[in-house]
C-alpha positions as CSV (number, residue, x, y, z in Angstrom):
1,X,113.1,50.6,137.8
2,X,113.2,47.3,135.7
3,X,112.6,46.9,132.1
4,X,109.4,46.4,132.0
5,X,108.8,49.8,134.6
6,X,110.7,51.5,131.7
7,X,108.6,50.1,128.8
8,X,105.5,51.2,130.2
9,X,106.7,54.6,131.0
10,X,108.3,55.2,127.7
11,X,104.8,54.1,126.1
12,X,102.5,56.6,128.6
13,X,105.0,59.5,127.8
14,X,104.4,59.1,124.2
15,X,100.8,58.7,124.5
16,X,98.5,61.4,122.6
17,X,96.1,60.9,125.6
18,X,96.9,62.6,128.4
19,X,97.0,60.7,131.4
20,X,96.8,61.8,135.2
21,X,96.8,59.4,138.4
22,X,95.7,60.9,142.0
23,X,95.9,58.3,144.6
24,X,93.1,58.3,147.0
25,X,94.2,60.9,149.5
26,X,93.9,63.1,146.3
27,X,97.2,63.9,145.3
28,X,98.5,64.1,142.0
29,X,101.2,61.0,141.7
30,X,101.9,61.6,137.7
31,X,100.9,62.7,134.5
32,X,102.8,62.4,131.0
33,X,103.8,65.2,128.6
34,X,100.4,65.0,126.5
35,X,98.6,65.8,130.2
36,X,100.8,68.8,130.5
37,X,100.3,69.9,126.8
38,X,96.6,69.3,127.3
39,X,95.7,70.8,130.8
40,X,98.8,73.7,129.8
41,X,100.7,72.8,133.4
42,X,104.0,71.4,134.4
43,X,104.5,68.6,136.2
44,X,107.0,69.7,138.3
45,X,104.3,72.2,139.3
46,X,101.9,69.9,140.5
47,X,102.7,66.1,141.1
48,X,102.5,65.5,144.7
49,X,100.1,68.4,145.2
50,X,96.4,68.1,145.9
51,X,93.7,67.7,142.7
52,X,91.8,70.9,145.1
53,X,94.4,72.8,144.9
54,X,95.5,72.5,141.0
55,X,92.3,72.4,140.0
56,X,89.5,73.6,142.3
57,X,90.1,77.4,141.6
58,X,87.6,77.5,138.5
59,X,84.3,76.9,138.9
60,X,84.2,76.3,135.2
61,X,86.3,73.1,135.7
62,X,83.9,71.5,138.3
63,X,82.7,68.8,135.7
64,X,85.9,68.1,135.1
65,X,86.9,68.0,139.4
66,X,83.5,65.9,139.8
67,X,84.4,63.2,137.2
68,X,87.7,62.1,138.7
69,X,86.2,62.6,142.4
70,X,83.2,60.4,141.8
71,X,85.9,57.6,140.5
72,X,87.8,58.1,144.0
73,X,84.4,57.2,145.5
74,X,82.8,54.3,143.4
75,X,84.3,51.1,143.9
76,X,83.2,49.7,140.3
77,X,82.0,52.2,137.5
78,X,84.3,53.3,134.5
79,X,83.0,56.9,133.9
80,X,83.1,58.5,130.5
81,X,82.3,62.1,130.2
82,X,82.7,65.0,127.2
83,X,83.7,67.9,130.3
84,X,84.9,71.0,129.7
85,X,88.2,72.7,131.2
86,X,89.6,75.8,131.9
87,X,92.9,76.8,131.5
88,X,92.6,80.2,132.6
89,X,93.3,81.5,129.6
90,X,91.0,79.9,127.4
91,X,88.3,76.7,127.5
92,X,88.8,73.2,125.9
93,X,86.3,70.2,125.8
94,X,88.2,67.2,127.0
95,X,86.8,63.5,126.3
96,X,87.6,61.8,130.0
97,X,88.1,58.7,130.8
98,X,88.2,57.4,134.6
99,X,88.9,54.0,136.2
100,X,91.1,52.7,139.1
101,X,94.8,52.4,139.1
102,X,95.7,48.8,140.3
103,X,98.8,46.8,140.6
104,X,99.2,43.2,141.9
105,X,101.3,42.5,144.9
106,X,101.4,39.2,146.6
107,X,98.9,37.5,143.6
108,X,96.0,40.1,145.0
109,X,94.7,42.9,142.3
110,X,95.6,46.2,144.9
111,X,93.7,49.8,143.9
112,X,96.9,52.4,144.4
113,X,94.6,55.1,143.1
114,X,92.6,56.9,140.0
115,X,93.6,57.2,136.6
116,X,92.2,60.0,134.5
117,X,92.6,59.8,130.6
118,X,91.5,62.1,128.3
119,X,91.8,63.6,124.9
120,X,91.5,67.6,123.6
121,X,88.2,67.6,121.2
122,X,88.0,70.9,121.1
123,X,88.2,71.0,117.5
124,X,86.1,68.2,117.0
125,X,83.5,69.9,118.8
126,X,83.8,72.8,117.1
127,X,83.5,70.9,113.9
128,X,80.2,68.8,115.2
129,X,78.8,72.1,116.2
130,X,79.3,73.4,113.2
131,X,78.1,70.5,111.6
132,X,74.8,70.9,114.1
133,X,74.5,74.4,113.1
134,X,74.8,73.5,109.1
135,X,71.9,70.9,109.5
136,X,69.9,73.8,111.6
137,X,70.4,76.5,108.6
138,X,69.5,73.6,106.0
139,X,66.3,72.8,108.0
140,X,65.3,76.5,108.1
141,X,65.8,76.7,104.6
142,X,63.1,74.1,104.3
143,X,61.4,75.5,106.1
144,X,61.2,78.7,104.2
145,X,61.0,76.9,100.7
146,X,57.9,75.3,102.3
147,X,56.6,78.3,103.6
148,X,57.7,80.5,100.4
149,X,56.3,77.6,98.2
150,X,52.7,77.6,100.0
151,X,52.5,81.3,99.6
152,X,53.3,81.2,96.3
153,X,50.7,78.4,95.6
154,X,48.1,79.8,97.7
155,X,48.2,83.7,96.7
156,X,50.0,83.1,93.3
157,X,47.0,83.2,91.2
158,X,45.3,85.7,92.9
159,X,47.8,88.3,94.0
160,X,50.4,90.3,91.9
161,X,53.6,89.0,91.3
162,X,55.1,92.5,93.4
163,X,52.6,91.5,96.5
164,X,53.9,87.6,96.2
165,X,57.6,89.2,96.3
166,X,56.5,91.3,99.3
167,X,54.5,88.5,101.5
168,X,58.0,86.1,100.7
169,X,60.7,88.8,101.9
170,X,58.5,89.8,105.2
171,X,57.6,86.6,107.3
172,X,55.7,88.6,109.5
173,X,53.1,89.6,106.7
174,X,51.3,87.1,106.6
175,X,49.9,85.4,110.4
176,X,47.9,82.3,110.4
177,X,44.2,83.7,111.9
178,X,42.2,87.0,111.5
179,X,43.9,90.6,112.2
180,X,41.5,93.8,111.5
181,X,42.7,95.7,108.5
182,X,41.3,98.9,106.6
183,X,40.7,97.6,103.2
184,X,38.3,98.7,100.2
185,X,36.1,95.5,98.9
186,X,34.9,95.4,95.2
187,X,32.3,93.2,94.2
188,X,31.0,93.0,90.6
189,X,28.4,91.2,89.5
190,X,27.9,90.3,85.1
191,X,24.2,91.3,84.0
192,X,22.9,89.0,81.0
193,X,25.3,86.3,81.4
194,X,22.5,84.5,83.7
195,X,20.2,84.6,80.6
196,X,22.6,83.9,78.1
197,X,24.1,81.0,79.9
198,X,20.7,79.4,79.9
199,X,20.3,79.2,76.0
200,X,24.1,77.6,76.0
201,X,25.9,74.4,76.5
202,X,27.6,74.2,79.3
203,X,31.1,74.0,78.3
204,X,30.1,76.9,76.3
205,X,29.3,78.9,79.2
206,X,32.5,78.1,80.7
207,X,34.4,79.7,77.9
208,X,32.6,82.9,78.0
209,X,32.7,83.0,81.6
210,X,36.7,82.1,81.6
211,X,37.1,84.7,78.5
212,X,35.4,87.5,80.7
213,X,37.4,86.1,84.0
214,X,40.8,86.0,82.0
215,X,40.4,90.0,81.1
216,X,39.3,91.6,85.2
217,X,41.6,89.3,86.9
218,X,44.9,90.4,84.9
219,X,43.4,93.9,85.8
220,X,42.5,93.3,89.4
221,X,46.1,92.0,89.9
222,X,48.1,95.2,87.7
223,X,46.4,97.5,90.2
224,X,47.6,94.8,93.4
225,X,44.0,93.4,94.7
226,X,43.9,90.3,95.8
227,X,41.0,87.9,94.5
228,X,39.7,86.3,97.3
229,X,36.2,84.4,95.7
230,X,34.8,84.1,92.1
231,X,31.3,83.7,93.0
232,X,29.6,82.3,89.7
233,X,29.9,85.5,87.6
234,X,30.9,87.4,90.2
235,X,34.1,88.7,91.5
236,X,35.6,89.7,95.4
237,X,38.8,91.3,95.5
238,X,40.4,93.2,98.2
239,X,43.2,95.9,98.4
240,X,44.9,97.1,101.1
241,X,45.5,93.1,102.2
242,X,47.9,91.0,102.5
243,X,49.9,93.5,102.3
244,X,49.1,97.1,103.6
245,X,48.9,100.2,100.8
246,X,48.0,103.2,101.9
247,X,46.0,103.9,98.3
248,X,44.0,101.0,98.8
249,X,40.9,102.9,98.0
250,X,42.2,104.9,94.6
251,X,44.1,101.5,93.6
252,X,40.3,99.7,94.0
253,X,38.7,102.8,92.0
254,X,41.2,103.4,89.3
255,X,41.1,99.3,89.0
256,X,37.3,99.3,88.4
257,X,37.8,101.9,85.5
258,X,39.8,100.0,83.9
259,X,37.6,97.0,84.2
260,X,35.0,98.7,83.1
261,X,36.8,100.0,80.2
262,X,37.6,96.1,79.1
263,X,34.1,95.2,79.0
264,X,34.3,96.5,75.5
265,X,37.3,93.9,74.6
266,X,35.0,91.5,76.6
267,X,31.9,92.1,74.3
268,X,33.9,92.7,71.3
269,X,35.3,88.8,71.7
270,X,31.3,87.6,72.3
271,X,30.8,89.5,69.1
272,X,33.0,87.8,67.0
273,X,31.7,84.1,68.7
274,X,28.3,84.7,68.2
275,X,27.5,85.6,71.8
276,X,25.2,88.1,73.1
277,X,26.4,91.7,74.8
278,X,27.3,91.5,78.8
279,X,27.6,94.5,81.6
280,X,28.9,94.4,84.5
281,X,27.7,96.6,87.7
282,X,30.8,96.9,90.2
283,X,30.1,98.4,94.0
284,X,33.0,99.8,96.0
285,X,33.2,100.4,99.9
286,X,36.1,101.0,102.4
287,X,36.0,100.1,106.1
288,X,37.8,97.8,108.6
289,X,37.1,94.1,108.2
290,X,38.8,90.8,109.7
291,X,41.1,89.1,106.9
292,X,43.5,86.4,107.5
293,X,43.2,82.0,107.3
294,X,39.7,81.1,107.5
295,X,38.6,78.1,107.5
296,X,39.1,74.3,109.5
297,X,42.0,71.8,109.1
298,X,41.6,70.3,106.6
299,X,40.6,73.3,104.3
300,X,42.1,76.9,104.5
301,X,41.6,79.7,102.5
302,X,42.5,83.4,102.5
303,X,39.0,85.3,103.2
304,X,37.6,88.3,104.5
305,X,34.2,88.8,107.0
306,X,32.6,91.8,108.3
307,X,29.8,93.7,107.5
308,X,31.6,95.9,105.5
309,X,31.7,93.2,102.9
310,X,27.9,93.1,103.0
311,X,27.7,96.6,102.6
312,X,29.9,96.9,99.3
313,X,27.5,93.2,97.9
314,X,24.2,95.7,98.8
315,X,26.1,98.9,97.0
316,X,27.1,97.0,94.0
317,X,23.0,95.6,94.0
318,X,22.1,99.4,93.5
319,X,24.0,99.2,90.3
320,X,22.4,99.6,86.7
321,X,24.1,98.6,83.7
322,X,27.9,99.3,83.5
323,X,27.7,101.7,87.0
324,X,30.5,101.5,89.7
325,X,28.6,102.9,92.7
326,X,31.0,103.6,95.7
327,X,30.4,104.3,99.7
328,X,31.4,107.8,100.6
329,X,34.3,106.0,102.7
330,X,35.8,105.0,99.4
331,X,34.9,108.5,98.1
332,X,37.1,110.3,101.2
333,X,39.1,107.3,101.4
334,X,40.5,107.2,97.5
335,X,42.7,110.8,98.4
336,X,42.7,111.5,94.4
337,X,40.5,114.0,92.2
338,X,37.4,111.2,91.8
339,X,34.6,112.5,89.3
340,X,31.1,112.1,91.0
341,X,28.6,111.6,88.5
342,X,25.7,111.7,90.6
343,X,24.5,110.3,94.1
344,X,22.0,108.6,95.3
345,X,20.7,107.9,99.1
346,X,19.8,104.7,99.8
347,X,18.7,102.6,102.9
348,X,20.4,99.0,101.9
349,X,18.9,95.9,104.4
350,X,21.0,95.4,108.0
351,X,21.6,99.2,107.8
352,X,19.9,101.1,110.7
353,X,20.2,104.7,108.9
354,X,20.3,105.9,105.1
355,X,23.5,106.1,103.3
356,X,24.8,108.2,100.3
357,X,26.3,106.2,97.7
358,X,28.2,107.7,94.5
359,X,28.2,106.5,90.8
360,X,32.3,106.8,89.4
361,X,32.6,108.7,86.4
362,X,36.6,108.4,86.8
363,X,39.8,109.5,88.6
364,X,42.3,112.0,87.9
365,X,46.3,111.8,88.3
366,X,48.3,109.6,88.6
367,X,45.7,107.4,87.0
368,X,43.6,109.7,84.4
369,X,40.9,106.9,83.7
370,X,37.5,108.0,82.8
371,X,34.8,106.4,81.7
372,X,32.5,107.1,78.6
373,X,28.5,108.2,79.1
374,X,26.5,105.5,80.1
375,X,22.9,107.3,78.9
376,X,21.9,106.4,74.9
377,X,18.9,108.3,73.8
378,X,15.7,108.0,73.7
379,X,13.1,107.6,71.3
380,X,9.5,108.0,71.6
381,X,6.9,105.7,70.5
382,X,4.8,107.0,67.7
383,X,2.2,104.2,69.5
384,X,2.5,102.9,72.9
385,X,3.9,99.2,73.4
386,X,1.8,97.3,76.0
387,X,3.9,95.6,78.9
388,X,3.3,93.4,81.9
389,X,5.5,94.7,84.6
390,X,6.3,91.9,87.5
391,X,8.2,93.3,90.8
392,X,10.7,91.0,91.9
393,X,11.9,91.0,95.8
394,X,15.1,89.0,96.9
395,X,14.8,88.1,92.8
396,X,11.7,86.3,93.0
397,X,9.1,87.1,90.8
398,X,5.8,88.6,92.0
399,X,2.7,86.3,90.7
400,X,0.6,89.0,89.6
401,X,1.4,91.8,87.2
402,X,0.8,95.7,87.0
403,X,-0.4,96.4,83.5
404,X,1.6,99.5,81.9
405,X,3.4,101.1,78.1
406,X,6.7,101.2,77.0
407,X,6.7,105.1,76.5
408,X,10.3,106.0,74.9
409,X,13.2,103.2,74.1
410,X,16.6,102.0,72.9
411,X,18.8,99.3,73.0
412,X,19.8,100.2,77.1
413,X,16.9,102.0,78.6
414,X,13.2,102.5,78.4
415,X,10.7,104.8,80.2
416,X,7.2,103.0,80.9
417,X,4.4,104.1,82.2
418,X,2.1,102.2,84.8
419,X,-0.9,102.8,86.8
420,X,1.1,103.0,90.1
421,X,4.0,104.9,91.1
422,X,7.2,102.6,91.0
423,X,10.3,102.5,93.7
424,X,13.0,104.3,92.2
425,X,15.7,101.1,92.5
426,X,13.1,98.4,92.3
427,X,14.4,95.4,90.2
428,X,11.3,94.2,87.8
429,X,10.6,92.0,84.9
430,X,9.2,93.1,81.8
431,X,6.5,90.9,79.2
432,X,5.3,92.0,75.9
433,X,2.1,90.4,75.0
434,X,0.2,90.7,71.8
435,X,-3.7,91.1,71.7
436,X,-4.0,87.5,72.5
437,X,-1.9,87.7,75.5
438,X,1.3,85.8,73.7
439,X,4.4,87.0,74.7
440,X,6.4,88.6,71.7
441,X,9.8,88.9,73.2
442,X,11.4,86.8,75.8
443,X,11.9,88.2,79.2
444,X,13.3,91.8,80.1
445,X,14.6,92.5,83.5
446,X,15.2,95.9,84.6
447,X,15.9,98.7,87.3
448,X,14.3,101.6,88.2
449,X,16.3,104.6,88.0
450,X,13.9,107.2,88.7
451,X,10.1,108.0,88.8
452,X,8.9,110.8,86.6
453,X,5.5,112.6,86.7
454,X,1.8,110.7,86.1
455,X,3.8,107.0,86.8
456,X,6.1,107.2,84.2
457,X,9.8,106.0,85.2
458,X,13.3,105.4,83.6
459,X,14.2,101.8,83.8
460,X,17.9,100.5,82.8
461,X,17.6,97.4,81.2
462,X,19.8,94.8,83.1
463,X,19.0,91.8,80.9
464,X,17.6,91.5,77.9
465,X,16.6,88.0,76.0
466,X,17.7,87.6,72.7
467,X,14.4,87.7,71.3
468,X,13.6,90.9,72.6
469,X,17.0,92.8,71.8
470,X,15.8,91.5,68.3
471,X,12.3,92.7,68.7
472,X,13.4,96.4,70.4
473,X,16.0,96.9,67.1
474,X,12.5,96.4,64.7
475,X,10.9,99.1,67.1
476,X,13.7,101.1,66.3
477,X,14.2,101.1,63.4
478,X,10.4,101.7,62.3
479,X,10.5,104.5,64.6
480,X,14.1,106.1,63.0
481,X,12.4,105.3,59.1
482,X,8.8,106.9,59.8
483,X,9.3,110.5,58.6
484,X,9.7,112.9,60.9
């Protein structure tokens, strides 16, 4: 071996690459100390043995066979591969590098064989997986900041802050479409706000409405419904979805006696502005209804359909003054000691049979809300007020008028007298004309409650004009001042 043989080895056996040559019969001609380190063999164990039979025994090395045998078989390519190896022991992922082994004999380039180098990235591997894996757990955590975020923005006005918390820690919760749920629907609906708002500037009107909004929604959301529409005056709310509660229907009850309750805060603050006094008429029904992400692409929302939401909109219409009226579903549904007032039977439109619906007086433990009598009393006329009395269908007003008295009256209800029997439930409107036909008062609305003998009937008033609050509180008070 000359010097320069001895340079070159000296530099390969203190390589960090390992390097292996194979001639082209396939056997193993060398390898340096790094090879041996790497690939955990001897060389005294191998050189001059066959690449099959040092390496062919482990499937899990055929990458690393199939590199350095499809060198022995091109004539041209450098191949580059990250392969992995087996030791036996344990698996390594080698960077390996294959060309031809050439000398020059006679001035002509001569192939002698392969060489194989390669380096141990086992730990670099490791590292970039890791890596991989950090950027994977980052993008999921976008992911659910995104998703967290939307649900926040999207149900965080609406919902409680305990039913946010509850949608966030259970991704399955909340899935994009419909799924049927059991839920109980309240819809309520504000009676004289309609007439009031029409004697009002409109940003007026808004700060009423967002007085009377600002009261029911903190409500709706203590008891965990979830707003899903105001509908001018009106509110829908849900329990029992997003998230599933087995007391949907005593939460929805117990939540509308406490609404109910805060209409007096409500009116108290209209009071002091100078406004005039509102009710509110909620109806309550429980059935099985589609709720989910309604909507199209470019506009989502959180919604409910079914024709038990129709139903609870045509119980709540049954509603006089400050009444919650509730399905017997609700009724069975609500599991704690409700007080039944009275009941009614009722045959609402798209229903094919007659139903029995219930006016809430309260609900007993663990909620103990009740609320106070609706009736005021009566007085009776010492004369006979004349009235026009308009039917209204689908709240249109009837052209022609049944001519009739104002019997007995206060501030809330009234029993009239007209020449035809009247629908208990019928919505009307009420003029008061003087002998020259004028009207006196401004308009009166009202619902029949229930039909007496010789066409008299109860009416509760469900709005009442300014002028003609003013004019009824004269009527009374002649009435309370003429000696008895």
């Amino acid at each position: 071996m000359n010097y320069g043989d001895k340079q070159e080895s000296f530099i390969i056996d203190n390589m960090k690459e390992g390097i292996l040559t194979i001639d082209f019969k396939g056997i193993i001609t060398s390898l340096n100390p790094a090879a041996e380190r790497i690939l955990e063999i001897k060389r005294e164990d191998v050189v001059n043995s066959t690449l099959a039979e040092t390496f062919f025994g482990l499937e899990e090395n055929d990458d690393f066979n199939q590199t350095i045998l499809d060198a022995v078989y091109e004539t041209s390519v450098t191949h580059n591969r990250v392969v992995s190896y087996c030791t036996g022991q344990k698996t390594k992922t080698l960077f390996l590098t294959t060309s031809f082994l050439q000398s020059v004999e006679g001035g002509k380039v001569q192939r002698k064989g392969v060489v194989a180098v390669f380096n141990d990235i086992t730990e670099l591997q490791e590292l970039r997986d890791a890596v991989k894996a950090m950027e994977k757990i980052k993008e999921l955590n976008r992911d659910l900041e995104l998703r967290n975020r939307f649900i926040s923005e999207t149900f965080g006005r609406y919902l409680s802050d305990e039913v946010v918390r509850n949608l966030i820690s259970q991704p399955g919760t909340l899935k994009l479409g419909g799924e049927k749920r059991l839920v109980t629907i309240v819809l309520t609906d504000l009676r004289g706000f309609t007439s009031m708002s029409g004697e009002l500037a409109p940003d007026t009107v808004v700060t009423i409405l967002n007085n009377y909004l600002g009261v029911m929604v903190d409500i709706i959301l203590k008891y965990n419904g979830t707003i899903l529409e105001f509908i001018g005056d009106s509110i829908l709310a849900i329990f029992g979805a997003p998230v599933s509660t087995e007391d949907h229907a005593a939460l929805a009850v117990a939540c509308c006696i406490e609404m109910q309750q805060a209409m007096g805060k409500v009116n108290q603050w209209n009071f002091e502005n100078g406004f005039s006094e509102m009710e509110m008429g909620i109806g309550i029904n429980t059935g099985q209804v589609v709720v989910g992400n309604i909507g199209s692409e470019r506009r989502t929302k959180y919604g409910v359909v079914g024709s038990q939401v129709n139903l609870a909109a045509r119980i709540e219409s049954y509603t006089v003054g400050g009444q919650i009226l509730a399905s017997g579903e609700t009724i069975q549904s609500a599991g704690s000691p409700v007080k039944i007032n009275s009941s009614l039977e009722v045959h609402p439109k798209g229903i094919e049979e007659a139903i029995t619906i219930y006016e809430i007086g309260g609900i007993g433990e663990p909620y103990n809300l009740y609320l106070a009598g609706q009736n005021s009393e009566l007085k009776t006329l010492a004369k006979k007020i004349p009235v026009r009395i308009f039917t209204l269908n689908d709240k249109h007003c009837e052209e022609n008028f049944i001519s009739g008295y104002l019997v007995k009256l206060s501030l809330k209800e009234a029993e009239l007298w007209s020449g035809i029997k009247m629908a208990p439930m019928a919505n009307i409107k009420v003029l008061i004309p003087d002998q020259k036909g004028h009207i006196l008062a401004g308009e009166i609305y009202a619902k029949v409650r229930k039909a007496e003998i010789n066409n008299t009937f109860m009416v509760r008033f469900t709005s009442v004009s300014r002028e003609a609050k003013k004019y009824f509180l004269g009527i009374l008070e002649q009435e309370t001042s003429q000696p008895g």
